[in-house]
PyMOL commands that place a pseudoatom at each C-alpha (Angstrom):
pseudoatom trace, name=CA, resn=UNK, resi=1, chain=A, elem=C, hetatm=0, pos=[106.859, 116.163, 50.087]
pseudoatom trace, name=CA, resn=UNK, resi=2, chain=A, elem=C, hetatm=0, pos=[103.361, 114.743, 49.927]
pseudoatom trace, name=CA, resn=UNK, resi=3, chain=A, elem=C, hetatm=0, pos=[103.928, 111.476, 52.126]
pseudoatom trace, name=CA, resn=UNK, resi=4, chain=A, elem=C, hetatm=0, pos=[105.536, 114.074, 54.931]
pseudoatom trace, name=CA, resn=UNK, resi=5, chain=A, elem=C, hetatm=0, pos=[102.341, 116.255, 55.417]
pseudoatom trace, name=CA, resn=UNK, resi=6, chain=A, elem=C, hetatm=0, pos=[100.258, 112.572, 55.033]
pseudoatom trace, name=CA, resn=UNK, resi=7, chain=A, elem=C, hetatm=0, pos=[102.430, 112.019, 58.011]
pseudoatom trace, name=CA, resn=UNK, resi=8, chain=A, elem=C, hetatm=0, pos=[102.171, 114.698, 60.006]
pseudoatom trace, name=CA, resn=UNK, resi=9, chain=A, elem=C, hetatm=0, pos=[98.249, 114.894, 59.302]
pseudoatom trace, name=CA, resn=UNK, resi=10, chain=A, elem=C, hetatm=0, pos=[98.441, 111.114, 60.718]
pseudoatom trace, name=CA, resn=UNK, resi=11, chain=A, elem=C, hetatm=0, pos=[100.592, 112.294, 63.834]
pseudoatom trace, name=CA, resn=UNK, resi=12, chain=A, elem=C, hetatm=0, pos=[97.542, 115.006, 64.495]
pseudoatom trace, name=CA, resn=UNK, resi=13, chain=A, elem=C, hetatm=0, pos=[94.855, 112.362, 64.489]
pseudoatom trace, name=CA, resn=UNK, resi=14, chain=A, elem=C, hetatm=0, pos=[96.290, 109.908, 66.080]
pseudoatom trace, name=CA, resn=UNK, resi=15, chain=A, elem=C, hetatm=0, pos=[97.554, 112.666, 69.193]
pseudoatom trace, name=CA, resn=UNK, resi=16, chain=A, elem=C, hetatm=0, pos=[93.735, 113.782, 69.095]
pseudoatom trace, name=CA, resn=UNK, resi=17, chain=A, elem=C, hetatm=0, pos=[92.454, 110.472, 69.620]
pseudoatom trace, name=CA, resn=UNK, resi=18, chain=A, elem=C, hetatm=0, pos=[94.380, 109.737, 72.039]
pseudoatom trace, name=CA, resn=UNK, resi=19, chain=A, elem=C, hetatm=0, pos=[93.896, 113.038, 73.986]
pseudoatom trace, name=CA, resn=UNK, resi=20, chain=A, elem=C, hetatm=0, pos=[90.028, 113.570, 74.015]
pseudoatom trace, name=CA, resn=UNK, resi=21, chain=A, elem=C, hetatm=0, pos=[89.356, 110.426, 75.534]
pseudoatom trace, name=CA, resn=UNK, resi=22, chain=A, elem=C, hetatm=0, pos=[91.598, 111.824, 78.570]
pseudoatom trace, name=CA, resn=UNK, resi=23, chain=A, elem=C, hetatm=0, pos=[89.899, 114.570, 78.718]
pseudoatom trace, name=CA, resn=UNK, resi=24, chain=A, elem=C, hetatm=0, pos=[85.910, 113.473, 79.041]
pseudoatom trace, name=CA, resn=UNK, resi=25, chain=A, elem=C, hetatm=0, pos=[84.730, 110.295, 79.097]
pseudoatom trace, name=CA, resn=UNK, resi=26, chain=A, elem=C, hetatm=0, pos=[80.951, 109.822, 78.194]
pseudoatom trace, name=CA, resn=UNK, resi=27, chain=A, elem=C, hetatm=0, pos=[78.580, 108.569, 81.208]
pseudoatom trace, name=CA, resn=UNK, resi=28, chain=A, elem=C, hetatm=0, pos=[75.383, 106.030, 80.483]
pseudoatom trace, name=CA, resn=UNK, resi=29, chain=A, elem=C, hetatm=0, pos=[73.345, 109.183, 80.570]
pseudoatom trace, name=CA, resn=UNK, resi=30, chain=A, elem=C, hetatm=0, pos=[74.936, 110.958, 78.345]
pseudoatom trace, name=CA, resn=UNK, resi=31, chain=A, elem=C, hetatm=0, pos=[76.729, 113.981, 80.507]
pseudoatom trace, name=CA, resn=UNK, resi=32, chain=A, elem=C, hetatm=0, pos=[80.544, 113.935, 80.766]
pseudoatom trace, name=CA, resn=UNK, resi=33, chain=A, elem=C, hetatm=0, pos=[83.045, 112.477, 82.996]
pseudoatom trace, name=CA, resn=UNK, resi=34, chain=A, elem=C, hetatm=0, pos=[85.934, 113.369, 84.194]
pseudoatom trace, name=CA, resn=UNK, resi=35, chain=A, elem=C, hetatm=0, pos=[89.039, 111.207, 84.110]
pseudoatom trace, name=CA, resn=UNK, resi=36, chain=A, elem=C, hetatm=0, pos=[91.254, 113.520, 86.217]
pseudoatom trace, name=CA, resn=UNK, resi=37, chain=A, elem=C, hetatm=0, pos=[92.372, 111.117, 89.651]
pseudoatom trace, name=CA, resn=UNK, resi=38, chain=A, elem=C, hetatm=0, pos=[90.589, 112.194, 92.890]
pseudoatom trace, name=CA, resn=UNK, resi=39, chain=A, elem=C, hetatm=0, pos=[92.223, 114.428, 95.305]
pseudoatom trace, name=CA, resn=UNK, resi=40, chain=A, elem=C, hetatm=0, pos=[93.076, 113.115, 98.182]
pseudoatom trace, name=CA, resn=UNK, resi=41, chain=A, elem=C, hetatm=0, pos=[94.133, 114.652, 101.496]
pseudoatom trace, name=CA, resn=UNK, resi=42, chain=A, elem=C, hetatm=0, pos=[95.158, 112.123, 104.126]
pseudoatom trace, name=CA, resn=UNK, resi=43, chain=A, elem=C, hetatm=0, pos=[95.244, 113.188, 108.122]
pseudoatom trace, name=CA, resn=UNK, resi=44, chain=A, elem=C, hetatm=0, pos=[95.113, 112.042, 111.636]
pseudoatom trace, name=CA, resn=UNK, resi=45, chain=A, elem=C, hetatm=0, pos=[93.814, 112.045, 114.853]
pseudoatom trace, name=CA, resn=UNK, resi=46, chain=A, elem=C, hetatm=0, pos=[95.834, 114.750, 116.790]
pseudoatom trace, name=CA, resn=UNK, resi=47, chain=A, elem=C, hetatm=0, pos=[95.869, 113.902, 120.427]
pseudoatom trace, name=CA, resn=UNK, resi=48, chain=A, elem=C, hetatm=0, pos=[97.146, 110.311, 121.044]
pseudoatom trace, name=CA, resn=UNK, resi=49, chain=A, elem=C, hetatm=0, pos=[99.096, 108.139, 123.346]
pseudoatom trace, name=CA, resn=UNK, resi=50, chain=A, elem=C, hetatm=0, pos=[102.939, 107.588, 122.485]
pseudoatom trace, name=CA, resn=UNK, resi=51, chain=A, elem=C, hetatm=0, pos=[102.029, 103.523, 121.082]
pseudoatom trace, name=CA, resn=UNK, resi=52, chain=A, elem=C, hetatm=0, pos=[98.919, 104.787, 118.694]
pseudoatom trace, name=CA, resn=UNK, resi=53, chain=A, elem=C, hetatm=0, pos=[101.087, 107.753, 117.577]
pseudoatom trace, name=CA, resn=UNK, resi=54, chain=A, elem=C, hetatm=0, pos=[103.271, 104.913, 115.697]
pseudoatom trace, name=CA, resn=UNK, resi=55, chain=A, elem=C, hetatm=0, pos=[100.649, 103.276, 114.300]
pseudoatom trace, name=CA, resn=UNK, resi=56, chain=A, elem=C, hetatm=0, pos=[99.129, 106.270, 113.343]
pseudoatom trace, name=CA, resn=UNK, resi=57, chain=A, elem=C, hetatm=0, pos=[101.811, 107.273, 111.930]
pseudoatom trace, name=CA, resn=UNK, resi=58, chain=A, elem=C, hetatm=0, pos=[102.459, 104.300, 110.331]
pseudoatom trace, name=CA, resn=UNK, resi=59, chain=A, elem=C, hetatm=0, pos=[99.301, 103.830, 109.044]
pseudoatom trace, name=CA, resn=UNK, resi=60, chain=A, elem=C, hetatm=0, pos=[99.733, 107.746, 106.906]
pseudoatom trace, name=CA, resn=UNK, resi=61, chain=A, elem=C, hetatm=0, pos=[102.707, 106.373, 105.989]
pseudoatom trace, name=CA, resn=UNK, resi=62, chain=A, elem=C, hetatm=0, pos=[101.681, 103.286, 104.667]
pseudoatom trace, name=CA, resn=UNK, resi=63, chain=A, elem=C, hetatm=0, pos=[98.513, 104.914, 102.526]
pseudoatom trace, name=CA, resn=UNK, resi=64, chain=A, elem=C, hetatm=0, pos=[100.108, 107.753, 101.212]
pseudoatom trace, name=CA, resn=UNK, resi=65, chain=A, elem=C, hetatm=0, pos=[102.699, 105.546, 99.480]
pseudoatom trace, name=CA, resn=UNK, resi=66, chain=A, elem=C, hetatm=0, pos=[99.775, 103.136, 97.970]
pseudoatom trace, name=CA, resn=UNK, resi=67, chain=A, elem=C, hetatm=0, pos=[97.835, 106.615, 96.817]
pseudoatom trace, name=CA, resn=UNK, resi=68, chain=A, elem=C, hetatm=0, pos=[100.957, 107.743, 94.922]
pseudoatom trace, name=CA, resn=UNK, resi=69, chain=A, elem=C, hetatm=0, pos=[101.641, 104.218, 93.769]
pseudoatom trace, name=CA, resn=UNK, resi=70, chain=A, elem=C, hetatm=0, pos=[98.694, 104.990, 91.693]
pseudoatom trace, name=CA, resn=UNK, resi=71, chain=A, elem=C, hetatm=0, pos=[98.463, 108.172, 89.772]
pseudoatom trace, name=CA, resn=UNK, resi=72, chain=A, elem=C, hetatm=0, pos=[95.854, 107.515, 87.814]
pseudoatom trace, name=CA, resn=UNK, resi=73, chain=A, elem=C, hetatm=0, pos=[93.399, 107.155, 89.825]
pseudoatom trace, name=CA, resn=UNK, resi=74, chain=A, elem=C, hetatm=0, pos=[94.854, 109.586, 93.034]
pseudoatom trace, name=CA, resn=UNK, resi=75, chain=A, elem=C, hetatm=0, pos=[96.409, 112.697, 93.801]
pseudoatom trace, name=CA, resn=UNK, resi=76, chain=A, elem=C, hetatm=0, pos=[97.641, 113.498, 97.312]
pseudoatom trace, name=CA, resn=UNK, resi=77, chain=A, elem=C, hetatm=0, pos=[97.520, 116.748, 98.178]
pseudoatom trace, name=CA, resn=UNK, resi=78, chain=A, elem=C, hetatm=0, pos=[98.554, 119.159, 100.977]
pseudoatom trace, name=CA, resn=UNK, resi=79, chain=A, elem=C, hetatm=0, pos=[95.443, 120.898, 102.019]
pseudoatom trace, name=CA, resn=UNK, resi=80, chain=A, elem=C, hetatm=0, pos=[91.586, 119.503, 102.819]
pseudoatom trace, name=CA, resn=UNK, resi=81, chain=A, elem=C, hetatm=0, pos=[89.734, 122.192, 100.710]
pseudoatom trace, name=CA, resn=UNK, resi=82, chain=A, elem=C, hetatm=0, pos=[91.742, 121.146, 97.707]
pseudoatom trace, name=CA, resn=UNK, resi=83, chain=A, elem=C, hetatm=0, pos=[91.060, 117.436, 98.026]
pseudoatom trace, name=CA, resn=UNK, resi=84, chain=A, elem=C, hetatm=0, pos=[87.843, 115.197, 96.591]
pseudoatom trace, name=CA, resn=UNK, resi=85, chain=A, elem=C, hetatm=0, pos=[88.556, 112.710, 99.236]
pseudoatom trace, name=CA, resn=UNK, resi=86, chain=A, elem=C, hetatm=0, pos=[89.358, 113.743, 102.737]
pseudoatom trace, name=CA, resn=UNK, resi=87, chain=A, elem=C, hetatm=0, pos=[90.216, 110.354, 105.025]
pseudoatom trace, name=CA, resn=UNK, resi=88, chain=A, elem=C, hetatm=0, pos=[90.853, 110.766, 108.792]
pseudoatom trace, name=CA, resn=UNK, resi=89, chain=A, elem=C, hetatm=0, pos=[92.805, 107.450, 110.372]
pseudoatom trace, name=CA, resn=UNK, resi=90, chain=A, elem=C, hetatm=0, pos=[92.052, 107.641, 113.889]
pseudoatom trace, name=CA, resn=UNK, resi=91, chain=A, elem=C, hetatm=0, pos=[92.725, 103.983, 114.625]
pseudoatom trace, name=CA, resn=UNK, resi=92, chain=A, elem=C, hetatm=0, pos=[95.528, 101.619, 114.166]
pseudoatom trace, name=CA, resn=UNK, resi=93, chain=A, elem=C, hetatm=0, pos=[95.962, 98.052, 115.753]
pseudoatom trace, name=CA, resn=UNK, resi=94, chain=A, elem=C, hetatm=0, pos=[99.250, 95.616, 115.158]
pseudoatom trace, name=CA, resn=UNK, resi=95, chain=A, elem=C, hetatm=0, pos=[99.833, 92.468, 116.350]
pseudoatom trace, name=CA, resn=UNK, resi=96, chain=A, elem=C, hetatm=0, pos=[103.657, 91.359, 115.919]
pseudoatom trace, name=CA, resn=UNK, resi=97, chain=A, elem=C, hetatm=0, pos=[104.029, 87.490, 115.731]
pseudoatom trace, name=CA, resn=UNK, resi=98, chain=A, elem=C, hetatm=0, pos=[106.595, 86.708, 118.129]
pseudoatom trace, name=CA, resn=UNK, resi=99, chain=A, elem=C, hetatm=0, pos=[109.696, 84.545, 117.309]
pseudoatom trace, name=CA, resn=UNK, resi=100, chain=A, elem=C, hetatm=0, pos=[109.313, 80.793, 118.259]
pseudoatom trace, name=CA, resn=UNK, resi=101, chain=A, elem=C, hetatm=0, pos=[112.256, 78.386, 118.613]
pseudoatom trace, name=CA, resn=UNK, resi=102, chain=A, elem=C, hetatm=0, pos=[111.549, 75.272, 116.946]
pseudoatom trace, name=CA, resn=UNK, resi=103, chain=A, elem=C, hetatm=0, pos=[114.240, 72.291, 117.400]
pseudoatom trace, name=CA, resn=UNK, resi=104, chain=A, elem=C, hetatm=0, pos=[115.528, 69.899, 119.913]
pseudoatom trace, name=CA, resn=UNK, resi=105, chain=A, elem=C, hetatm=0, pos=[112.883, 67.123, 119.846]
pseudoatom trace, name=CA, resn=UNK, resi=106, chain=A, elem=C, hetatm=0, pos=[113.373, 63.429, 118.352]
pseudoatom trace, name=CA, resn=UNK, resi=107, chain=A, elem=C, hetatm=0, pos=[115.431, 63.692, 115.011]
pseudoatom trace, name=CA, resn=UNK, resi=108, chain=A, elem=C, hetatm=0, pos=[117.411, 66.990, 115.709]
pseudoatom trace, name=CA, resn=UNK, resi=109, chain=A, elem=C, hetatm=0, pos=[120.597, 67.356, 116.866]
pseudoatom trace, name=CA, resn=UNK, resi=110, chain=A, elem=C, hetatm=0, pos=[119.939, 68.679, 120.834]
pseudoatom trace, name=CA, resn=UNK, resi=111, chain=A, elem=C, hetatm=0, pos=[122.062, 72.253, 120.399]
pseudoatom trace, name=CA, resn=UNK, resi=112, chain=A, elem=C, hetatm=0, pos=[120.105, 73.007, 117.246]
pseudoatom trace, name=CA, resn=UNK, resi=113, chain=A, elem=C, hetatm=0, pos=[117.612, 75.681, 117.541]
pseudoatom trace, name=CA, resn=UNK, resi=114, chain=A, elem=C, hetatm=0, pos=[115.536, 77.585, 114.828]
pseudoatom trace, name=CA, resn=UNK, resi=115, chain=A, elem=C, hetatm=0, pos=[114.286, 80.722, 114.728]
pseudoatom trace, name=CA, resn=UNK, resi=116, chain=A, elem=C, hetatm=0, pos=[110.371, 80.845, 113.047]
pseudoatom trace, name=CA, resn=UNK, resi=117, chain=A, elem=C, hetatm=0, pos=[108.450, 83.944, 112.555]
pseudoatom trace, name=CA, resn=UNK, resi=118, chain=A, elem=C, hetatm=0, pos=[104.918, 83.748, 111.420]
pseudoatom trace, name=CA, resn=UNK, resi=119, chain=A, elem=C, hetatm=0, pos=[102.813, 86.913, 109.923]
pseudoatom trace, name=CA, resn=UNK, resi=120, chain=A, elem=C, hetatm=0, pos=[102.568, 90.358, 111.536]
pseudoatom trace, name=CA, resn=UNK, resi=121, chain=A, elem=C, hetatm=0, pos=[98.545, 92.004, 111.551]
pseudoatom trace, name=CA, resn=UNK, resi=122, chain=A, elem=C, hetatm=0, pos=[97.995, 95.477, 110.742]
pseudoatom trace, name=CA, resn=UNK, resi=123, chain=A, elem=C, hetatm=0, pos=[94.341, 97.363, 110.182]
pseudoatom trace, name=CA, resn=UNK, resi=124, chain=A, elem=C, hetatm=0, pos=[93.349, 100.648, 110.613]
pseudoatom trace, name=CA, resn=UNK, resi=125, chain=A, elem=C, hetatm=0, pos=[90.036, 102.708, 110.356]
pseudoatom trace, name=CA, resn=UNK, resi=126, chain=A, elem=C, hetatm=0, pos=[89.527, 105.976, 109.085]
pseudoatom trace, name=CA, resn=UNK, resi=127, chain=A, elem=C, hetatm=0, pos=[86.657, 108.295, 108.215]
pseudoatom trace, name=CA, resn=UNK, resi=128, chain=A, elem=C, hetatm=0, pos=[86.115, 109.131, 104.596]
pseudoatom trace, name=CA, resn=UNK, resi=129, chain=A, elem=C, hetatm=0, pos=[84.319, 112.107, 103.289]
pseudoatom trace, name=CA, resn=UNK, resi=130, chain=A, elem=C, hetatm=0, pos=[83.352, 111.829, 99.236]
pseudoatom trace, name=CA, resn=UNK, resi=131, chain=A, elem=C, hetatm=0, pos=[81.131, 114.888, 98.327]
pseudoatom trace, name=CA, resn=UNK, resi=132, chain=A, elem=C, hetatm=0, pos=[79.586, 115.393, 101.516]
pseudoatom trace, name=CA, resn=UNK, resi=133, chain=A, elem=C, hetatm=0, pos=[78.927, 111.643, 102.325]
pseudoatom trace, name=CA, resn=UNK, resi=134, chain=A, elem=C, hetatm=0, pos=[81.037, 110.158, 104.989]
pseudoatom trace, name=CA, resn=UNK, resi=135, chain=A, elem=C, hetatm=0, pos=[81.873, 106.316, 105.770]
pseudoatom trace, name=CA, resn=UNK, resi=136, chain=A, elem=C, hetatm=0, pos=[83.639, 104.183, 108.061]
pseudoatom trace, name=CA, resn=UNK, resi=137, chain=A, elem=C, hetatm=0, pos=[86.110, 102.116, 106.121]
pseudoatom trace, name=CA, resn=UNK, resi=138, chain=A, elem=C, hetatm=0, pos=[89.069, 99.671, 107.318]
pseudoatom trace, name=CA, resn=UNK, resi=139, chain=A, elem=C, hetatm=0, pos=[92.001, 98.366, 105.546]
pseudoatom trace, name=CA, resn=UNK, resi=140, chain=A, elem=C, hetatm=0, pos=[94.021, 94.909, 106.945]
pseudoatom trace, name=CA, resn=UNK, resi=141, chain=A, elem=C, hetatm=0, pos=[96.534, 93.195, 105.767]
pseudoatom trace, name=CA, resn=UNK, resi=142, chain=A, elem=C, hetatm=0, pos=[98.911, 90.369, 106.838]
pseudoatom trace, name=CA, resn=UNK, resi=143, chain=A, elem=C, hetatm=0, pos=[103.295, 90.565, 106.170]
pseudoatom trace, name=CA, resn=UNK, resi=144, chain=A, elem=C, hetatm=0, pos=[105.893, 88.494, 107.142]
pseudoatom trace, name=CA, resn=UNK, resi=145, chain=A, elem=C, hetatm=0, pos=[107.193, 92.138, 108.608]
pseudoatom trace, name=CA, resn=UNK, resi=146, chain=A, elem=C, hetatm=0, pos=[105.740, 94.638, 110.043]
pseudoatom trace, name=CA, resn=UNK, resi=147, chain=A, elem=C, hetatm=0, pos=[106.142, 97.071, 106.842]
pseudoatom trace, name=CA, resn=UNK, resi=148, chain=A, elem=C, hetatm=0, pos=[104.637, 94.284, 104.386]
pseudoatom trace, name=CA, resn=UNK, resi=149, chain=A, elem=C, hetatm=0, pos=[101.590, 94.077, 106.592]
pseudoatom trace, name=CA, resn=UNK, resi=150, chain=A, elem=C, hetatm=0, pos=[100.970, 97.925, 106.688]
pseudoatom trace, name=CA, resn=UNK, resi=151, chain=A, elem=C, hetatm=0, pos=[101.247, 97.791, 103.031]
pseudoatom trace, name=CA, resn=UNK, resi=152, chain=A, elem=C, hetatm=0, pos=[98.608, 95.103, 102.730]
pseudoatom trace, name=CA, resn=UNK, resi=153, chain=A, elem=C, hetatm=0, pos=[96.294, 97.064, 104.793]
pseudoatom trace, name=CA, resn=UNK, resi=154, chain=A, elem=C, hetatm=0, pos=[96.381, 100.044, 102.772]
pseudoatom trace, name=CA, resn=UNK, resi=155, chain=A, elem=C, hetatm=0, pos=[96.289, 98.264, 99.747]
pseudoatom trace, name=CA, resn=UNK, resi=156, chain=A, elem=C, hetatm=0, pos=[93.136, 97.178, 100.712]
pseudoatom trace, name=CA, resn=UNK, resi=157, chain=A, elem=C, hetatm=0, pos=[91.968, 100.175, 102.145]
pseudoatom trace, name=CA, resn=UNK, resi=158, chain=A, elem=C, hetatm=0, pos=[92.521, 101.833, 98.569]
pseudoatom trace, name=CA, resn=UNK, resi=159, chain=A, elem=C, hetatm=0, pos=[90.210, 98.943, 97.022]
pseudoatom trace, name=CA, resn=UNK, resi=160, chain=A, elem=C, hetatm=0, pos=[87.555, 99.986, 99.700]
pseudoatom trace, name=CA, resn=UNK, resi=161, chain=A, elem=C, hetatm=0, pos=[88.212, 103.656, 99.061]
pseudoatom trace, name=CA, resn=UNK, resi=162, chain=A, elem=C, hetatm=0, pos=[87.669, 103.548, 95.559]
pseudoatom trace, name=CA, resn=UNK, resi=163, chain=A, elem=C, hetatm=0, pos=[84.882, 101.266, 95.575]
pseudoatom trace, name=CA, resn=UNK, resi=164, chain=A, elem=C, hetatm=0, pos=[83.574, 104.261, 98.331]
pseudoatom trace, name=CA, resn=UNK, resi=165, chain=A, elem=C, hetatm=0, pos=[84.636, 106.845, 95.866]
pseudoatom trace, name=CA, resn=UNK, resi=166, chain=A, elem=C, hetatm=0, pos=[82.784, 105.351, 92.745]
pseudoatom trace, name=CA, resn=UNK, resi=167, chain=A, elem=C, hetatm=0, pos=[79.251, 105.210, 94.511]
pseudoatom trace, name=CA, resn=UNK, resi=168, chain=A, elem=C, hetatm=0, pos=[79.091, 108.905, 95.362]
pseudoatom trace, name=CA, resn=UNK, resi=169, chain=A, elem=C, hetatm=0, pos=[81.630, 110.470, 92.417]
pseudoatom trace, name=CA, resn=UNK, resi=170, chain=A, elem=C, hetatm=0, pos=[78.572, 108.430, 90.456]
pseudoatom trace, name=CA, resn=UNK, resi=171, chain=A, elem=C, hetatm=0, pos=[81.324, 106.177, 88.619]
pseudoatom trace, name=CA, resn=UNK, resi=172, chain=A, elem=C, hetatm=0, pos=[84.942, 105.636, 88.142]
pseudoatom trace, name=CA, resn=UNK, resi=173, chain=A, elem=C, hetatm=0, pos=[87.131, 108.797, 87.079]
for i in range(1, 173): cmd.bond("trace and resi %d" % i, "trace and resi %d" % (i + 1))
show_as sticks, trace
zoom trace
């Protein structure tokens, strides 16, 4: 009987140690932190030829899969006045490589052609808004498809986001 209240006396502590630290984390000045993920809302320019409508669109896509990729550190939501983090993408540039046909020269057989792709571009800029302070950022990447190069570029607009975030949240949540 005594070892099973030991135990569940153990249980407590160790679910409150593990718990406050979630809950506040102390700053280098001594006032409390939160650890909660920022909010973030994610939009779009609104009027826009039919080509930067993809790539808009693509670009949302592409970001808003990275944000929930990582929950602790990001919430999406649906509306700007409940979000920490607003970011507007109003631009979005690709560059497809193009297939090349490589074959026929000395050493291959003459009817033997092959097909080579090289790496497909993506970047985009947006306007980000942390506590009143707003910044330009980008994110690029590089894929051997079109969809692995969007999700370089907003895996490093997230790095530049957070970075963003950091200075004017006054640290890391």
């Amino acid at each position: 009987m005594r070892n099973s209240s030991y135990r569940r006396g153990l249980d407590f502590a160790v679910t409150v140690a593990v718990l406050v630290p979630a809950v506040a984390v102390p700053r280098p000045d001594g006032s409390l932190e939160s650890s909660e993920p920022y909010a973030v809302f994610v939009s779009r320019a609104g009027e826009v030829d039919a080509d930067l409508d993809v790539r808009l669109t693509n670009a949302v896509i592409a970001l808003t899969d990275e944000l929930v990729d990582l929950p602790e550190r990001f919430r999406v939501v649906e509306s700007a006045d409940a979000a920490d983090v607003r970011i507007m993408i109003f631009g979005a540039q690709a560059v497809s490589s193009e297939l090349r046909h490589v074959g026929g020269p000395a050493g291959f057989t003459p009817n033997r052609v092959f097909e080579s792709r090289g790496r497909d571009f993506f970047s985009f800029d947006a306007v980000v808004r942390v506590d009143g302070n707003r910044k330009q950022i980008q994110g690029s990447g590089t894929g051997a498809t079109e969809t692995g190069s969007f999700r370089s570029a907003a895996t490093d607009f997230v790095r530049r986001l957070e970075a963003f975030a950091q200075e004017q949240g006054g640290g890391s949540r």
